[in-house]
C-alpha positions in Angstrom: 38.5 9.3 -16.7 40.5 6.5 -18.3 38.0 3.6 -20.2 40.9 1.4 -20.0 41.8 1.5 -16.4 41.0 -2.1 -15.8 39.7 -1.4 -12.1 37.0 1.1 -13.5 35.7 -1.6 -15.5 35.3 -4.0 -12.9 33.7 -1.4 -10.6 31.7 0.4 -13.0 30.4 3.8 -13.4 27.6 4.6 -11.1 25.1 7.5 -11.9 26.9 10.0 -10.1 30.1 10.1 -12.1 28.0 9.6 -15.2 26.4 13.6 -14.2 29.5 14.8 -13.7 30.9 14.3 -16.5 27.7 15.3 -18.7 27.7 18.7 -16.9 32.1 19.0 -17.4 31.5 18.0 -20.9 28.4 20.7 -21.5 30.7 23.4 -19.9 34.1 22.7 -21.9 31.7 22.9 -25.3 29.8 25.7 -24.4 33.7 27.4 -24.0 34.4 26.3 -26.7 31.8 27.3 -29.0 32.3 31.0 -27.7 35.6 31.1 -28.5 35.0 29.8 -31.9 32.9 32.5 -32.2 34.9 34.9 -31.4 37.5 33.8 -33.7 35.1 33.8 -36.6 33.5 37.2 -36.2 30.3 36.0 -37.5 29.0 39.7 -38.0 31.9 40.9 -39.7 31.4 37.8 -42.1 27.3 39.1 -42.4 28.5 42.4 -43.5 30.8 40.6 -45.9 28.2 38.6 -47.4 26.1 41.8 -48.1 28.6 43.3 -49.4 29.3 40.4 -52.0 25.6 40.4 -52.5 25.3 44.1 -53.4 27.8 43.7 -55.8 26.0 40.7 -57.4 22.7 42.8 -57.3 24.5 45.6 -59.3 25.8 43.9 -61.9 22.2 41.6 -62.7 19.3 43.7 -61.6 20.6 47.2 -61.3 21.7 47.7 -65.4 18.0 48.4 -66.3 17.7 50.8 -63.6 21.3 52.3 -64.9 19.2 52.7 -68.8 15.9 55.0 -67.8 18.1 57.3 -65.7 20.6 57.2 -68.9 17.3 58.1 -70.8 15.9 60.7 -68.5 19.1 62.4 -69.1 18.8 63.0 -72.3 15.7 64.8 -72.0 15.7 68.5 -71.3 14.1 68.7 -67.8 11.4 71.6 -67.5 12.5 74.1 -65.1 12.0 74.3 -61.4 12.0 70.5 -61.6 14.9 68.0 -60.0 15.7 65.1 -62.7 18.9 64.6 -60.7 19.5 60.5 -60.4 19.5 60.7 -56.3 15.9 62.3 -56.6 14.7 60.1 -59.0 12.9 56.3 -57.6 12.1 53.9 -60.5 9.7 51.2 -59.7 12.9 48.2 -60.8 14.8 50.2 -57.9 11.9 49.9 -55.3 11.8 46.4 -55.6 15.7 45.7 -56.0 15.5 46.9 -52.8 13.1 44.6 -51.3 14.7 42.0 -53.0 18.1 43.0 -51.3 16.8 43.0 -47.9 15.4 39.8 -48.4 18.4 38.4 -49.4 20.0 39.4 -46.2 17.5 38.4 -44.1 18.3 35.0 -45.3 21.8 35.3 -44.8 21.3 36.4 -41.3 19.2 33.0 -40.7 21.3 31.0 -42.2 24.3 32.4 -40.4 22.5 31.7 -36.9 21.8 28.1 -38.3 25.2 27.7 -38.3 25.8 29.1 -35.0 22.9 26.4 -33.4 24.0 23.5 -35.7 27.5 24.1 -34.3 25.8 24.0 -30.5 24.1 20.6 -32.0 26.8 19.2 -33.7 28.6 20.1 -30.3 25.7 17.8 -28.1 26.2 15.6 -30.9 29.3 14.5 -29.3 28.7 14.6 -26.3 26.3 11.8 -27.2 28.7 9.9 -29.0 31.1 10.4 -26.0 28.4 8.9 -24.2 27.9 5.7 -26.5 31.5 5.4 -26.7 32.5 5.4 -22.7 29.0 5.0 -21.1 27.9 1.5 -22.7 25.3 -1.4 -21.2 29.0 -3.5 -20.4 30.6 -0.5 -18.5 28.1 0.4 -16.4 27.4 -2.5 -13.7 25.4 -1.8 -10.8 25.9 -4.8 -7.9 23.4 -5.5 -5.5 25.6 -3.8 -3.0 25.3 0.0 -4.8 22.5 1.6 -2.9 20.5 4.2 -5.3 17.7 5.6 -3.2 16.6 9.5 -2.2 17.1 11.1 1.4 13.9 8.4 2.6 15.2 5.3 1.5 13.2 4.7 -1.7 14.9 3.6 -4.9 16.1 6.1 -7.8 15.4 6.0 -11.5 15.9 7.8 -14.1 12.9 9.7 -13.6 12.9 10.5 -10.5 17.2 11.9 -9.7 17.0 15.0 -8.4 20.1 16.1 -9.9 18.4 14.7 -13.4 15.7 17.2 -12.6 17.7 19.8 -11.7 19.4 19.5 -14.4 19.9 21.9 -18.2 17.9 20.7 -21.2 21.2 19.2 -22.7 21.2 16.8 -19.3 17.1 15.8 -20.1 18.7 15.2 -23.8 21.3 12.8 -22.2 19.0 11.5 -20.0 16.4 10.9 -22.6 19.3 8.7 -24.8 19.9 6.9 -21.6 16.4 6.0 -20.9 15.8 5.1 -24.7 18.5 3.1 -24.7 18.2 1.3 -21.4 21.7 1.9 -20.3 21.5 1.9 -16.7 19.7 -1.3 -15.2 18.9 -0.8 -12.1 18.3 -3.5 -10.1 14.5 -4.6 -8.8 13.6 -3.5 -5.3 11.3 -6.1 -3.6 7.9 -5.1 -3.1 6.7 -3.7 0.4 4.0 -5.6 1.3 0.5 -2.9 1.5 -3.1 -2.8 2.0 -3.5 -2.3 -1.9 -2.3 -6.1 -2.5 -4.5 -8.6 -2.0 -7.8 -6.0 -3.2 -8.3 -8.7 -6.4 -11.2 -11.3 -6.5 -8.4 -14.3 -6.2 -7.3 -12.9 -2.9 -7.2 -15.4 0.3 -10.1 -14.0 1.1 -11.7 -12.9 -1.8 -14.3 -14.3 -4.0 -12.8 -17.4 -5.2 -12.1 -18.4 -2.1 -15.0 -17.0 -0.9 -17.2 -19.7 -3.0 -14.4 -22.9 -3.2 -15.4 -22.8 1.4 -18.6 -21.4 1.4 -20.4 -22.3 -2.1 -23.8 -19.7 -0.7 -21.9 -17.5 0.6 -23.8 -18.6 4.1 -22.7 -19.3 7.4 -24.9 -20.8 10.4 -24.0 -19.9 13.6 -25.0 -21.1 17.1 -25.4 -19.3 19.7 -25.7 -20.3 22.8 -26.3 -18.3 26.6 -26.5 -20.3 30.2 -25.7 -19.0 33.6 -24.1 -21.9 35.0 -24.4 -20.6 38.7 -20.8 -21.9 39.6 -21.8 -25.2 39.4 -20.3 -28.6 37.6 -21.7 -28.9 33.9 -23.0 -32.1 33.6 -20.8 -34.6 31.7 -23.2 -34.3 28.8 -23.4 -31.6 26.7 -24.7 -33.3 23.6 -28.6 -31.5 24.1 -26.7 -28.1 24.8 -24.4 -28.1 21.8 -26.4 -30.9 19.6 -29.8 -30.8 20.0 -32.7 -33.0 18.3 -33.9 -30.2 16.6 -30.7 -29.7 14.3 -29.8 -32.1 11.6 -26.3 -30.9 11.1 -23.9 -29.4 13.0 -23.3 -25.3 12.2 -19.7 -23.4 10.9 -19.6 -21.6 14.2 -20.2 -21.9 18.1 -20.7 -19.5 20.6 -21.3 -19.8 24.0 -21.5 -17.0 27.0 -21.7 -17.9 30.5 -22.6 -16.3 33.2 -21.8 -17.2 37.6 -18.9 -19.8 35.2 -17.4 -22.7 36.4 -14.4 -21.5 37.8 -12.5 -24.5 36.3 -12.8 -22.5 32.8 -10.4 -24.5 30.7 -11.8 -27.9 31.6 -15.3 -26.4 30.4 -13.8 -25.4 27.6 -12.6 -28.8 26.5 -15.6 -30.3 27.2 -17.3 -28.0 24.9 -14.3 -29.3 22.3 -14.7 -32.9 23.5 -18.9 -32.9 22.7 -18.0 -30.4 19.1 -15.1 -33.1 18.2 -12.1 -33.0 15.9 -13.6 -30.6 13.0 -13.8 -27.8 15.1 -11.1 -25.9 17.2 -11.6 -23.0 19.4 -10.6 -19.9 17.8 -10.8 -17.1 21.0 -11.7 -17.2 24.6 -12.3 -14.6 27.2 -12.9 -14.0 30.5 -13.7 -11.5 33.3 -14.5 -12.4 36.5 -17.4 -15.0 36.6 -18.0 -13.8 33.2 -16.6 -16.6 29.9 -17.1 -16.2 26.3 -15.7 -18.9 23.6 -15.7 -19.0 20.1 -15.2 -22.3 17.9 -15.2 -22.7 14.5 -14.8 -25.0 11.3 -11.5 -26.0 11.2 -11.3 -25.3 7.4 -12.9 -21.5 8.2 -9.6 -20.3 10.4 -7.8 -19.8 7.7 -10.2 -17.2 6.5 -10.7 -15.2 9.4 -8.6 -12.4 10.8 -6.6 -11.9 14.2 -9.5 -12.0 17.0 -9.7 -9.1 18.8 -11.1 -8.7 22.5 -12.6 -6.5 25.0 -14.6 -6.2 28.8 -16.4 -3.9 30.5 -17.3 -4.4 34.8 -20.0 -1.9 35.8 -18.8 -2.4 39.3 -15.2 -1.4 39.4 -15.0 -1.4 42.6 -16.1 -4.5 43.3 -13.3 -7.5 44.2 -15.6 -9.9 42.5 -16.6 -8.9 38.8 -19.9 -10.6 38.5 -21.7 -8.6 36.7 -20.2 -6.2 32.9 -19.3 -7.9 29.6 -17.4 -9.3 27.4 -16.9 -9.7 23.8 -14.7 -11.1 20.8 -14.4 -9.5 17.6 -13.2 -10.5 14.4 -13.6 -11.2 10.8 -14.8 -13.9 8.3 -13.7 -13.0 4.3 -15.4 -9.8 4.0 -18.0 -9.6 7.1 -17.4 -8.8 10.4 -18.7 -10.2 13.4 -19.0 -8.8 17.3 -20.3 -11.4 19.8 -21.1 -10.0 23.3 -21.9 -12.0 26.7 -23.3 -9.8 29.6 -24.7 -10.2 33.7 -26.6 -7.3 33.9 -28.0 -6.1 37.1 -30.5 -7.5 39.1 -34.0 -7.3 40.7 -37.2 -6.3 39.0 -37.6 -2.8 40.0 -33.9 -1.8 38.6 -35.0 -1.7 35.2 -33.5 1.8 34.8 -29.9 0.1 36.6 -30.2 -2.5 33.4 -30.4 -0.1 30.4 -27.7 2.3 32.1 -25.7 -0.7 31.9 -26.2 -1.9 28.3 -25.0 1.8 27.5 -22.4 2.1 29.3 -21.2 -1.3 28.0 -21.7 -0.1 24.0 -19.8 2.8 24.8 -16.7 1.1 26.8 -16.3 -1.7 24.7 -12.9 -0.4 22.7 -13.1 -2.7 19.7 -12.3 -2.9 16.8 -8.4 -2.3 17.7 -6.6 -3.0 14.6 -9.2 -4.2 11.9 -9.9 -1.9 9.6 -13.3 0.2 10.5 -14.5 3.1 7.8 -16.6 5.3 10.0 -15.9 4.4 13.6 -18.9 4.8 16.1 -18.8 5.3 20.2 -21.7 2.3 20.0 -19.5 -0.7 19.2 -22.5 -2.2 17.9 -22.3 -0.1 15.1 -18.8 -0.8 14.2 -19.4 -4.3 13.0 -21.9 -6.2 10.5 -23.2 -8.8 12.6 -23.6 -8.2 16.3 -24.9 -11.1 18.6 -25.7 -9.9 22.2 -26.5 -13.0 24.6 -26.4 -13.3 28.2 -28.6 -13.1 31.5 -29.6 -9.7 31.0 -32.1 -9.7 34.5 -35.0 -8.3 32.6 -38.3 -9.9 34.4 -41.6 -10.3 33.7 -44.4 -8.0 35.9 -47.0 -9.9 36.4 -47.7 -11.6 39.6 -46.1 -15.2 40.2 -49.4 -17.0 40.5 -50.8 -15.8 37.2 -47.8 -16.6 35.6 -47.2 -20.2 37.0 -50.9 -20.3 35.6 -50.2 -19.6 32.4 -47.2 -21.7 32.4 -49.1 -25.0 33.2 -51.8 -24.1 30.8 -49.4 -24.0 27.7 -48.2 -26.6 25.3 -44.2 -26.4 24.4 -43.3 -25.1 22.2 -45.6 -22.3 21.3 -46.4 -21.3 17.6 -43.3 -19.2 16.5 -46.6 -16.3 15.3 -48.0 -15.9 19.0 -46.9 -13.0 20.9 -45.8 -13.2 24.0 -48.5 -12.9 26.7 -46.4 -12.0 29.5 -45.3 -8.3 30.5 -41.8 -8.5 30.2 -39.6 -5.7 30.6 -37.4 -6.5 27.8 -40.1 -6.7 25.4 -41.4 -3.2 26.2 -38.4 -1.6 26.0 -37.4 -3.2 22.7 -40.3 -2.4 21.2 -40.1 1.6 22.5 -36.9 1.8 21.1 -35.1 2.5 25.0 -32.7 -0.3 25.1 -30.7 -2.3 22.8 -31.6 0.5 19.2 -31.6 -1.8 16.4 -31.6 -5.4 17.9 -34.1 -7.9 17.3 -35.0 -10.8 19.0 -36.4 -14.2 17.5 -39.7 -15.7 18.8 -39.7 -16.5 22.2 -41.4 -20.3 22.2 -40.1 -21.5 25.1 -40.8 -21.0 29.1 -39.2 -19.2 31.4 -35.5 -19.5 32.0 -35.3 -18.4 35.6 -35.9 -19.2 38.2 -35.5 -22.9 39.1 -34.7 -25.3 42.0 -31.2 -26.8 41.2 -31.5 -30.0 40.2 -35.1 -29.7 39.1 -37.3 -28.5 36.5 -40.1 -26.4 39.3 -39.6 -23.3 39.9 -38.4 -21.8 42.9 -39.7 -22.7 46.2 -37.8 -20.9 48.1 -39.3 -18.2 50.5 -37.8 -15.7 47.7 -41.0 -17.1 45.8 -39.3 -15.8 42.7 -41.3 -14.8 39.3 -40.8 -17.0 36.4 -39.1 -14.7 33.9 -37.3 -15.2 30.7 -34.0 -13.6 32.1 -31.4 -15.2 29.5 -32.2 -13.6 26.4 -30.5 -13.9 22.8 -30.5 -10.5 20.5 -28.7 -10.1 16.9 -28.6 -7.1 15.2 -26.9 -5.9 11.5 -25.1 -3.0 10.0 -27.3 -0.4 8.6 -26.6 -0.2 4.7 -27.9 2.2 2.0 -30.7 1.2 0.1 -30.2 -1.7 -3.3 -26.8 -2.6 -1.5 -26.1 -5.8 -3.1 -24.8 -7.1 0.1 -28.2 -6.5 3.1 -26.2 -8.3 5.7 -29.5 -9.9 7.3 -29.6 -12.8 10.2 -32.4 -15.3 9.5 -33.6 -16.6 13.4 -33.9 -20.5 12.4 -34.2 -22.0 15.9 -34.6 -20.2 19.1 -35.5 -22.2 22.0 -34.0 -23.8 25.7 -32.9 -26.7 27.1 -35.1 -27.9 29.9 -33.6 -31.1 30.5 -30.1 -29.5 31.8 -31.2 -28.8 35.9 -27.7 -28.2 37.4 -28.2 -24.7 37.8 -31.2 -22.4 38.9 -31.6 -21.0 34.9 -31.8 -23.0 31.7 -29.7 -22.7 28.7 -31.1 -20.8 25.7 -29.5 -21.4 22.4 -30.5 -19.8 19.1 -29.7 -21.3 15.5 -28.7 -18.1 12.8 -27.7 -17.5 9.0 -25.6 -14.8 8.2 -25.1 -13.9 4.5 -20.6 -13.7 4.0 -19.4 -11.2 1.3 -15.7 -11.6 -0.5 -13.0 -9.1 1.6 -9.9 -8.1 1.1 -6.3 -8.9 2.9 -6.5 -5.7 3.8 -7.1 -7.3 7.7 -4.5 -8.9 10.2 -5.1 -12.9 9.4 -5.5 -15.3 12.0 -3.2 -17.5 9.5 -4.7 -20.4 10.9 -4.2 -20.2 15.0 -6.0 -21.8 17.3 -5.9 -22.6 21.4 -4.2 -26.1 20.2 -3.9 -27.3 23.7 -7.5 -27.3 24.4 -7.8 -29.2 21.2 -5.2 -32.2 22.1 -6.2 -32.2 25.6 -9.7 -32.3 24.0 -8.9 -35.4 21.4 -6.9 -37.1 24.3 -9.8 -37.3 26.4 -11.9 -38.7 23.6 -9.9 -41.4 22.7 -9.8 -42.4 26.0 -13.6 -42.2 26.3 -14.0 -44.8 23.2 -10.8 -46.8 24.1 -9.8 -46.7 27.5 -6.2 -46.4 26.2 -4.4 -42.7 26.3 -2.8 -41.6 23.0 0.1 -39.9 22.3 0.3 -36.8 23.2 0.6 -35.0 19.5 -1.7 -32.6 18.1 -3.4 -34.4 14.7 -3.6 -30.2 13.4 -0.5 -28.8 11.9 
């Protein structure tokens, strides 16, 4: 390999070439090094040194020794007894001796030192080689030079196989290289993973988490009405703004039952009454069946991809009128499930009604994509807040006259403390633990919601002669968490109550009022990043202006 070739400069050497000729190099010195040993004899030159070391021992230690056998033979030796000098041991001999084969045992070390300082001396090149041809200048590595493993990750010096693979004298050359920071390898951009994001100043972590919601609170309205096909009234103000609440909450939800079939126009009527600081983040449908979600403009940001889901119990039927729907999604760290349902009806198919409210937990396949630790079959224990509205059919079992009774002899609304003097099925199987596990219910200080001459507020006349019954209920239930879990997840039921004054259907709207406790999350979630149904909202502002006005606007949406 020529250093001067002019067109392996400007190319470079790339970490292939660079093991290739560490392992060449290893091999033509380890050849080398044999030969020279071969050459030298290094045993022949042992025996050489002993010999020269003998001779040395001779002449300085052994003379002594030479004197007491020169003096022994003088003497006459007794008989029967060998004075000869090869019989004879004198103490100076013994440890001449020792002192001999120490000697050579030191030679020998010091001849193998030799042997590995020449193996050294040998590597010691090779490095030099190394900072001589393989500098920081020669070696380039372009953007273009692709150094990654059999599944497309990036190589280092660490992790080469063939570096791995390789003899200690390769992890000595490997080690100079990494010391010295020869080969830069270019950065590798970041794969975005679940692990990012897990830090307090996350987009939905805890700074943010306090900068939109400074008590980590929400209030969220709920809302239930079984529209019976009909028209909505033009005024929705005492539905969606009623005199009882001195601001407006961060979230609206509304399920109807028997819809309006013209969905999207009740839908930006809902916008229209809500105004321009809220937008409608999910809608869904099934048959007669509509759930909508709106929120805080400023909160979209912060909540994750909604997710949906419906359930018929009569798939046969052509016209779904009675299953459920429900929306799913995220806000920073807690989850929420909201559920609308037309259970079945009549008073004695009590039994009908809880089959369907478990067969509805069980079909409802959410969550889809957001991330869920231990998932259960009950959907309703898959997320942290759970609101379960709708005309769920449950009646009272008194007789009608006694009940009409007791209607005209209350005052409404009735002290939030008082329970409820009416048999309702709900209540008794709520209470025994047979329907809806886990749920509660706030107090019940309204009248009955069903049923009702249309257009009036008496109840039915008809020759049905139909039991005043609190059909359209509201539940909420929360995640079960350990014990001292800093986070309890627990809804506070602030208001609870109807809307008598809306008579275009044959049951009355009932709306609840609840605060939910938000912990920090992660982005660990599929974001929403912000989308909303944007043409309900300019369709929504459009009509408004025109309202106040009585000019139409251009037709631009005000949200980018």
């Amino acid at each position: 390999m020529n250093k001067n070739n002019p067109e392996e400069k400007e190319h470079g050497y790339f970490t292939s070439s660079i093991l290739r000729l560490f392992q060449f190099k290893k091999k033509k010195n380890e050849k080398a090094a044999e030969n020279n040993l071969k050459h030298e004899k290094p045993k022949v030159e042992c025996n050489s040194e002993r010999k020269d070391l003998s001779s040395k021992l001779e002449i300085t230690d052994v003379s002594p020794q030479v004197t007491a056998r020169n003096v022994l033979s003088t003497q006459t030796p007794p008989q029967g007894v060998d004075f000869s000098p090869q019989s004879i041991v004198s103490p100076i001999e013994v440890s001449n001796r020792k002192l001999k084969y120490k000697s050579l045992s030191q030679i020998e070390s010091t001849s193998n030192q030799n042997i590995e300082s020449r193996k050294y001396s040998n590597k010691s090149k090779q490095l030099e080689f190394l900072h001589q041809h393989v500098s920081a200048d020669n070696i380039i590595v372009s953007r273009s030079s692709k150094f990654t493993n059999s599944r497309g990750r990036p190589l280092s010096i660490n992790n080469s196989p063939d570096l791995n693979s390789s003899s200690s004298a390769d992890s000595l050359a490997k080690q100079t290289l990494l010391a010295a920071k020869v080969l830069h390898l270019m950065p590798v951009p970041k794969e975005r993973n679940y692990l990012q994001g897990r830090v307090a100043h996350a987009l939905l972590g805890a700074s943010e988490l306090d900068k939109a919601l400074p008590n980590r609170d929400i209030h969220i309205y709920v809302g239930t009405w079984n529209m019976n096909g009909q028209e909505p009234p033009k005024e929705l103000s005492s539905l969606f703004q009623p005199e009882s609440l001195s601001y407006l909450p961060d979230m609206v939800v509304i399920g109807t039952q028997e819809s309006y079939p013209e969905r999207e126009d009740w839908e930006v009527s809902i916008q229209m009454t809500l105004g321009h600081s809220f937008v409608m983040l999910e809608s869904k449908t099934l048959g007669t069946l509509h759930l909508a979600v709106y929120v805080r403009r400023h909160l979209i940001w912060f909540c994750s991809e909604p997710e949906e889901a419906e359930h018929s119990v009569r798939a046969g039927s052509a016209f779904r009128t009675k299953g459920a729907v429900a929306i799913g999604f995220t806000l920073f760290g807690s989850s929420f499930l909201f559920v609308t349902s037309h259970l079945t009806a009549h008073e004695e198919r009590v039994k009908e009604r809880i089959d369907d409210v478990r067969r509805i937990a069980k079909s409802l396949d959410l969550p889809k994509e957001l991330p869920c630790k231990h998932r259960h079959k009950d959907v309703t224990q898959n997320y942290d807040y759970v609101f379960w509205c709708g005309d769920l059919n449950f009646r009272v079992t008194q007789p009608r006259d006694d009940v009409i009774q007791w209607y005209k002899e209350q005052t409404f609304p009735l002290p939030a403390t008082m329970p409820m003097a009416l048999d309702c099925q709900l209540t008794k199987s709520l209470s025994e633990g047979s329907v809806f596990k886990g749920f509660e219910e706030g107090p019940v200080t309204f009248p009955p919601t069903f049923k009702y001459d249309p257009g009036t507020c008496h109840f039915d006349t008809s020759h049905k002669q139909r039991t005043p019954s609190y059909t359209d209920r509201i539940l909420f239930k929360t995640r079960q968490r350990p014990p001292g879990s800093p986070i309890g997840g627990e809804i506070h039921c602030l208001h609870y109550s109807s809307v008598p004054s809306i008579c275009s259907s044959d049951h009355k709207p009932v709306w609840g009022l609840y605060k939910c406790s938000i912990r920090p999350g992660t982005d660990a979630v599929p974001l929403n990043a912000g989308q909303f149904k944007r043409d309900i909202y300019l369709e929504a502002m459009k009509r408004r202006a025109t309202l106040y006005t009585g000019e139409e606007e251009e037709d631009k949406c005000s949200i980018q």
